[in-house]
N, CA, C and O atoms as a GROMACS GRO file, in nm:
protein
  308
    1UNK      N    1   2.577   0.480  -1.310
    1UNK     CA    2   2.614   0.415  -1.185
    1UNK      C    3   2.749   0.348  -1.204
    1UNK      O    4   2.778   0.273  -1.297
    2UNK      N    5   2.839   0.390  -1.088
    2UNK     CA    6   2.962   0.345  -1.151
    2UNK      C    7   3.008   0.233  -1.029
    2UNK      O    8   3.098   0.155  -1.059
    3UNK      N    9   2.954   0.225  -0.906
    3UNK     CA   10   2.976   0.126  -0.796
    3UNK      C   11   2.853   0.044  -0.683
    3UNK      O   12   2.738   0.085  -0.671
    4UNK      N   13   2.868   0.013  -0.663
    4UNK     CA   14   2.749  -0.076  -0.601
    4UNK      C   15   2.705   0.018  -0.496
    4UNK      O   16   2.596  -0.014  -0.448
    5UNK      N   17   2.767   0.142  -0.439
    5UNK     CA   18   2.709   0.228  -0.372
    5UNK      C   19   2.642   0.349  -0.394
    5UNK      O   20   2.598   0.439  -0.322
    6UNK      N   21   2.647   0.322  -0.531
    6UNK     CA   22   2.508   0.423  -0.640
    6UNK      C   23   2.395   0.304  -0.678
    6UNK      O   24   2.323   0.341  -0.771
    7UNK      N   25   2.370   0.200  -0.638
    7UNK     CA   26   2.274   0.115  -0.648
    7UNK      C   27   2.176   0.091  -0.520
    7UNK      O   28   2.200   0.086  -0.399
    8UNK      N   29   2.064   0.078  -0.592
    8UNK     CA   30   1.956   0.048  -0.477
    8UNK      C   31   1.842  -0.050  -0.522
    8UNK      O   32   1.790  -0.011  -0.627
    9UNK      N   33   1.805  -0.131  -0.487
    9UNK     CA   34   1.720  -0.212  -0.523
    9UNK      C   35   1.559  -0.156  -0.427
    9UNK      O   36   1.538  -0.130  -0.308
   10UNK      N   37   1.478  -0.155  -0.548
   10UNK     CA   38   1.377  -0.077  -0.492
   10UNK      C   39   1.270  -0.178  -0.344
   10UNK      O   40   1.177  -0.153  -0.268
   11UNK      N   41   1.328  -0.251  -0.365
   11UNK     CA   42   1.282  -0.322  -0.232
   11UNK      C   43   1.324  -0.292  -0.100
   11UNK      O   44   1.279  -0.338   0.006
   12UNK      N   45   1.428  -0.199  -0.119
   12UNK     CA   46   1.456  -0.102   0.024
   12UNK      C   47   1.391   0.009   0.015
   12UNK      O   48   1.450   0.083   0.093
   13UNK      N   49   1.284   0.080  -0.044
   13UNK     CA   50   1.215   0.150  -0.009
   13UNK      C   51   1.104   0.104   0.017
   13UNK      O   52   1.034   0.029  -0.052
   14UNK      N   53   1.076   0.161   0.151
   14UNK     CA   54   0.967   0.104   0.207
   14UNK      C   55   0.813   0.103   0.145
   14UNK      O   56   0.731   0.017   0.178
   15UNK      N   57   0.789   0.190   0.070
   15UNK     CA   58   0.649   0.223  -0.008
   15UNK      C   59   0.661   0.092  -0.124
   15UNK      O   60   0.556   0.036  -0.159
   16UNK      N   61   0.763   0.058  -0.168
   16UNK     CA   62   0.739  -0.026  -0.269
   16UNK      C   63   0.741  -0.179  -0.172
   16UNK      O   64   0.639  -0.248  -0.172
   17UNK      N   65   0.830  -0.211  -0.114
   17UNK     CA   66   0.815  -0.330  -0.063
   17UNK      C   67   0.640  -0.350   0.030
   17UNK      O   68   0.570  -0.450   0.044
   18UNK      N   69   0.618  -0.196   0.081
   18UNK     CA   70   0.407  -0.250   0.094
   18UNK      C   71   0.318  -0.282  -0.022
   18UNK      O   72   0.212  -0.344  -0.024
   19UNK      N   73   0.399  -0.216  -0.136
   19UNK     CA   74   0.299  -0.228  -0.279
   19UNK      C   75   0.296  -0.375  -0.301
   19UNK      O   76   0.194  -0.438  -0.329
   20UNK      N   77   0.465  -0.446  -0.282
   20UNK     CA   78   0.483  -0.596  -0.307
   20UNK      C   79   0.368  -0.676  -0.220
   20UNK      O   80   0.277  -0.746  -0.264
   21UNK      N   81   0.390  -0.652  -0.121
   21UNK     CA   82   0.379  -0.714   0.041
   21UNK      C   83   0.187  -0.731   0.006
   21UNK      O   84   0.126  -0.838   0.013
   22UNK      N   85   0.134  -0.613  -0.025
   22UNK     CA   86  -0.015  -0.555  -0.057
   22UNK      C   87  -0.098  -0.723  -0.141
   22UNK      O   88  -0.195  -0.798  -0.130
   23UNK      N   89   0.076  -0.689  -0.254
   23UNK     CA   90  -0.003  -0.774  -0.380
   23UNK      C   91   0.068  -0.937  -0.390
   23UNK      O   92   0.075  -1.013  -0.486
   24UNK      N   93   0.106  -0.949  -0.277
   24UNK     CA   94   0.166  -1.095  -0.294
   24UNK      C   95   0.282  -1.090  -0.436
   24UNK      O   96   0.255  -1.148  -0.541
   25UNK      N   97   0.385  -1.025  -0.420
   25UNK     CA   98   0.491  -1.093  -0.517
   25UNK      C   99   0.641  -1.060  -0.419
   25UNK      O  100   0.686  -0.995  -0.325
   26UNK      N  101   0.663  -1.130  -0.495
   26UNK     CA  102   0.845  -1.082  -0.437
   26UNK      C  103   0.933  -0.973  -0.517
   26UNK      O  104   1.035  -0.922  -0.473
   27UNK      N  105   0.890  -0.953  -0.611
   27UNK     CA  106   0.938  -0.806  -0.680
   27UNK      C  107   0.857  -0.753  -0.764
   27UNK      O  108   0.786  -0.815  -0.843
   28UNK      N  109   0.866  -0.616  -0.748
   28UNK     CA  110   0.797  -0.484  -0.815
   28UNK      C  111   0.761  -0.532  -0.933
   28UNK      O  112   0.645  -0.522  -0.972
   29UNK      N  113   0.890  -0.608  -1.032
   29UNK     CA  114   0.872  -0.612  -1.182
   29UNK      C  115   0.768  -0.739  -1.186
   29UNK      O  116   0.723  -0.785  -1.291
   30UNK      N  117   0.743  -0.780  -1.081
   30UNK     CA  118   0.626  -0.911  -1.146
   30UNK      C  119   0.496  -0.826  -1.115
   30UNK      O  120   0.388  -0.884  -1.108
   31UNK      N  121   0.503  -0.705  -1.100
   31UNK     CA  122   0.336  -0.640  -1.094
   31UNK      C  123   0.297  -0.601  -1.230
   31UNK      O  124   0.395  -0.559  -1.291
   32UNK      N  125   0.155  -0.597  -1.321
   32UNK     CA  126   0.134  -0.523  -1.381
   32UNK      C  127   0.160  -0.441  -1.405
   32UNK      O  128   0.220  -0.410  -1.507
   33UNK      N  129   0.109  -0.347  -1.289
   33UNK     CA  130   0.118  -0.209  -1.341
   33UNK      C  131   0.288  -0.150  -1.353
   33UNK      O  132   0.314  -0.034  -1.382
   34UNK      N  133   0.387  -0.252  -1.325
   34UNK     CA  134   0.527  -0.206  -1.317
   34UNK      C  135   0.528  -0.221  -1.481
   34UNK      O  136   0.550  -0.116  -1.542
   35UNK      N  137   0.506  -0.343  -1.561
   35UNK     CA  138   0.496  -0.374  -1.687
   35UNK      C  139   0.446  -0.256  -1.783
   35UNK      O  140   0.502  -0.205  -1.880
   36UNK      N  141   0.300  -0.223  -1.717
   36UNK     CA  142   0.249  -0.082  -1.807
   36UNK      C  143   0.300   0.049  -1.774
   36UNK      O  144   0.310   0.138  -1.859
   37UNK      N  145   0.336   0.066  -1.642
   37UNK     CA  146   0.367   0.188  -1.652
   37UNK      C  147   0.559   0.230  -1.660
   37UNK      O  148   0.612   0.341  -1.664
   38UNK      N  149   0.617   0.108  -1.660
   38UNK     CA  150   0.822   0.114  -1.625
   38UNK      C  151   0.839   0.123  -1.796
   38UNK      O  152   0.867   0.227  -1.856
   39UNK      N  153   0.811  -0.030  -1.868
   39UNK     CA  154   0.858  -0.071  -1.962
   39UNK      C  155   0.752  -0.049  -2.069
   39UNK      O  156   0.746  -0.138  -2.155
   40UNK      N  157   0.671   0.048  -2.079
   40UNK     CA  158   0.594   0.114  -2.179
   40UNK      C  159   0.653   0.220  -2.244
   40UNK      O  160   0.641   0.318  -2.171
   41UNK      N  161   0.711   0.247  -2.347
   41UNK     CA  162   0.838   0.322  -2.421
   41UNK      C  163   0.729   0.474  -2.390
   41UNK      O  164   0.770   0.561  -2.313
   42UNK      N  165   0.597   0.488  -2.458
   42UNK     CA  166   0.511   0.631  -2.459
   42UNK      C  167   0.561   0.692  -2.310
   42UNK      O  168   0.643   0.779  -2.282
   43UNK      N  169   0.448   0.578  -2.204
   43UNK     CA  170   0.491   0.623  -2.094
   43UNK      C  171   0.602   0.669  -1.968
   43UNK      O  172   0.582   0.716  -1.856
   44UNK      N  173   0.722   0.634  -2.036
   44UNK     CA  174   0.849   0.686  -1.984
   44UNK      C  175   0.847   0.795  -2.122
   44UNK      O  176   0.913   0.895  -2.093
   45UNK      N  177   0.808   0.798  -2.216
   45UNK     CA  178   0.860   0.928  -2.278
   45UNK      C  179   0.791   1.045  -2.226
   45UNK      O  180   0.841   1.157  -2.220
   46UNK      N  181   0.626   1.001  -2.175
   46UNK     CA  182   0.562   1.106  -2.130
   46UNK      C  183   0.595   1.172  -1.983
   46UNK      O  184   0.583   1.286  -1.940
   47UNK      N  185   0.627   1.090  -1.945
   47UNK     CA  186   0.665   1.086  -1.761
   47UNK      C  187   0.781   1.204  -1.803
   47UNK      O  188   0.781   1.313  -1.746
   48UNK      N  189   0.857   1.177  -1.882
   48UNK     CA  190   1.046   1.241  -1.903
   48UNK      C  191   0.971   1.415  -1.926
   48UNK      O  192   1.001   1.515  -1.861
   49UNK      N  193   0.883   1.405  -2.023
   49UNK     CA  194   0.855   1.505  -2.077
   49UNK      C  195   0.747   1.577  -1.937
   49UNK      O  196   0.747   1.699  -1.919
   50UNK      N  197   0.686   1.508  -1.873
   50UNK     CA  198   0.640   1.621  -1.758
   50UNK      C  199   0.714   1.645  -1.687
   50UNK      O  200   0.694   1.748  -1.623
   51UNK      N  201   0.854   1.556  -1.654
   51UNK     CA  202   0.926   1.620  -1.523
   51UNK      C  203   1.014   1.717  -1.609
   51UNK      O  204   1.009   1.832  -1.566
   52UNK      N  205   1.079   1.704  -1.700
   52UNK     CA  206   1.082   1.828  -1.808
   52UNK      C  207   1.038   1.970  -1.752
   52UNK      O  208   1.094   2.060  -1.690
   53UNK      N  209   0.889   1.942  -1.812
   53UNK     CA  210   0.823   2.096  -1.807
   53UNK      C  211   0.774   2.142  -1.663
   53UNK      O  212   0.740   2.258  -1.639
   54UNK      N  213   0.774   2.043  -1.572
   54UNK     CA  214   0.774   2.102  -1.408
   54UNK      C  215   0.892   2.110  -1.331
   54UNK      O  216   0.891   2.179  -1.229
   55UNK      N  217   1.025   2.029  -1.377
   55UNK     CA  218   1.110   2.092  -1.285
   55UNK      C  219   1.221   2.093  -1.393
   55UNK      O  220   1.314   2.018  -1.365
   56UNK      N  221   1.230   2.143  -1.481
   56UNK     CA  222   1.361   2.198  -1.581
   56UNK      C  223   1.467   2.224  -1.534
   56UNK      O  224   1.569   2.184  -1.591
   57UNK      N  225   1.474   2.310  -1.397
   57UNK     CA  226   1.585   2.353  -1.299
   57UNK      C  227   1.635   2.237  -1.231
   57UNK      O  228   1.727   2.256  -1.152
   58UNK      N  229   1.591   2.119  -1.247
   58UNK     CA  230   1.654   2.001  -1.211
   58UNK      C  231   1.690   1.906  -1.256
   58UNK      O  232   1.728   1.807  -1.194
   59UNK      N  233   1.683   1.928  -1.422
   59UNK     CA  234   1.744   1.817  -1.515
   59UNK      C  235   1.913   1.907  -1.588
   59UNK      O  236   1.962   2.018  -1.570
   60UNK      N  237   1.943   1.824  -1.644
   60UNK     CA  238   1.928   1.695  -1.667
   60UNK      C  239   1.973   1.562  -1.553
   60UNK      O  240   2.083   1.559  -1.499
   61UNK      N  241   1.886   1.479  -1.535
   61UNK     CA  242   1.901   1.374  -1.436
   61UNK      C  243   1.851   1.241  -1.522
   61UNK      O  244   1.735   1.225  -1.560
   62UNK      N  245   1.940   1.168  -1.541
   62UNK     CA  246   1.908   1.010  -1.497
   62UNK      C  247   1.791   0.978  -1.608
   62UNK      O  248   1.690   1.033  -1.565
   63UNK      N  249   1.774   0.941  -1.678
   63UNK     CA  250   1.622   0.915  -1.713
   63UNK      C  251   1.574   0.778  -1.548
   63UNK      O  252   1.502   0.806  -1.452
   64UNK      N  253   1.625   0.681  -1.566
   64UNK     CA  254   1.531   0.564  -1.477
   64UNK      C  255   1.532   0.657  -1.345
   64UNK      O  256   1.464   0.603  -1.257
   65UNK      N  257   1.597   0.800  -1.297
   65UNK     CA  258   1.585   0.844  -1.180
   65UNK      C  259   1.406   0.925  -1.190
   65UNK      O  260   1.321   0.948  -1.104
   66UNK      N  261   1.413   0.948  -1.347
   66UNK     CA  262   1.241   1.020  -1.344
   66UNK      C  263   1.144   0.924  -1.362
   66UNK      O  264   1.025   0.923  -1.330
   67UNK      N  265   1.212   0.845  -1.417
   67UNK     CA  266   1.070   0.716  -1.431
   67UNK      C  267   1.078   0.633  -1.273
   67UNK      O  268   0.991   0.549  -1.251
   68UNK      N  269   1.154   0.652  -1.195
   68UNK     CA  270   1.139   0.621  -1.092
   68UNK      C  271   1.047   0.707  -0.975
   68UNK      O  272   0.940   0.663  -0.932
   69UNK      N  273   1.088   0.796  -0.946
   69UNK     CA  274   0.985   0.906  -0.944
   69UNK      C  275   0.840   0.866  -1.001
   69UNK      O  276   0.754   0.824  -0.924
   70UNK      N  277   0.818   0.880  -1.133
   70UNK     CA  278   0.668   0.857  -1.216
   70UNK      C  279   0.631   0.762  -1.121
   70UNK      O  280   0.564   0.799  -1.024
   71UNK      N  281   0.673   0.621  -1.136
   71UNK     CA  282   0.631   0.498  -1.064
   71UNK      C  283   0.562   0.504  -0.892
   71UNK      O  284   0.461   0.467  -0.832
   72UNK      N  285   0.699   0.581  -0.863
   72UNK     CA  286   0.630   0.587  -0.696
   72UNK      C  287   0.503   0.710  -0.700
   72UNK      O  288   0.455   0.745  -0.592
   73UNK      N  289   0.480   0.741  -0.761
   73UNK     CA  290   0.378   0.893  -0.767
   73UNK      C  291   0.293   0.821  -0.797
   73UNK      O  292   0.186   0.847  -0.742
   74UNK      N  293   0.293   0.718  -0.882
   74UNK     CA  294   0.196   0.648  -0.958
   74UNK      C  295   0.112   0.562  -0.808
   74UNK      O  296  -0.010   0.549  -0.808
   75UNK      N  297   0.187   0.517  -0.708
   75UNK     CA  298   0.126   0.458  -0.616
   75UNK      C  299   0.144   0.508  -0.452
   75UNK      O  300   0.204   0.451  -0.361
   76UNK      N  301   0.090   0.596  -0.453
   76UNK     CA  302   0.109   0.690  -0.325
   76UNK      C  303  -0.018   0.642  -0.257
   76UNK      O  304  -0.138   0.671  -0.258
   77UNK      N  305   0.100   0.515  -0.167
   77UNK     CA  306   0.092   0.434  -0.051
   77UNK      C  307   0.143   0.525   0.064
   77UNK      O  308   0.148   0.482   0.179
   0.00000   0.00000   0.00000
């Protein structure tokens, strides 16, 4: 990311700000499951490694763009 118009704070997507809204916090990172499933080293290695072997024709991208992905899949609100 090289300017503030490649940035997004995930509180403008609407699925995450209901996940907040759901669980009473003001950001994603004060949820659990953001703790076990964002900043768990296995589970971003495993997440990397399935979007890997299901969409190959679309990497290389971003790692936090696939663990971002993982996360919202993870809560399909």
């Amino acid at each position: 990311m090289t300017d503030a118009t490649e940035r997004r704070c995930c509180a403008s997507i609407r699925k995450v700000l209901n996940v907040c809204e759901s669980s009473g916090v003001a950001c994603i990172t004060q949820l659990h499951e953001f703790h076990v499933n964002c900043l768990n080293l296995s589970v971003i290695q495993l997440a990397f490694y399935e979007q890997h072997e299901n969409y190959q024709h679309q990497l290389p991208k971003p790692i936090h763009e696939l663990v971002t992905l993982f996360w919202l899949s993870f809560f399909d609100y």
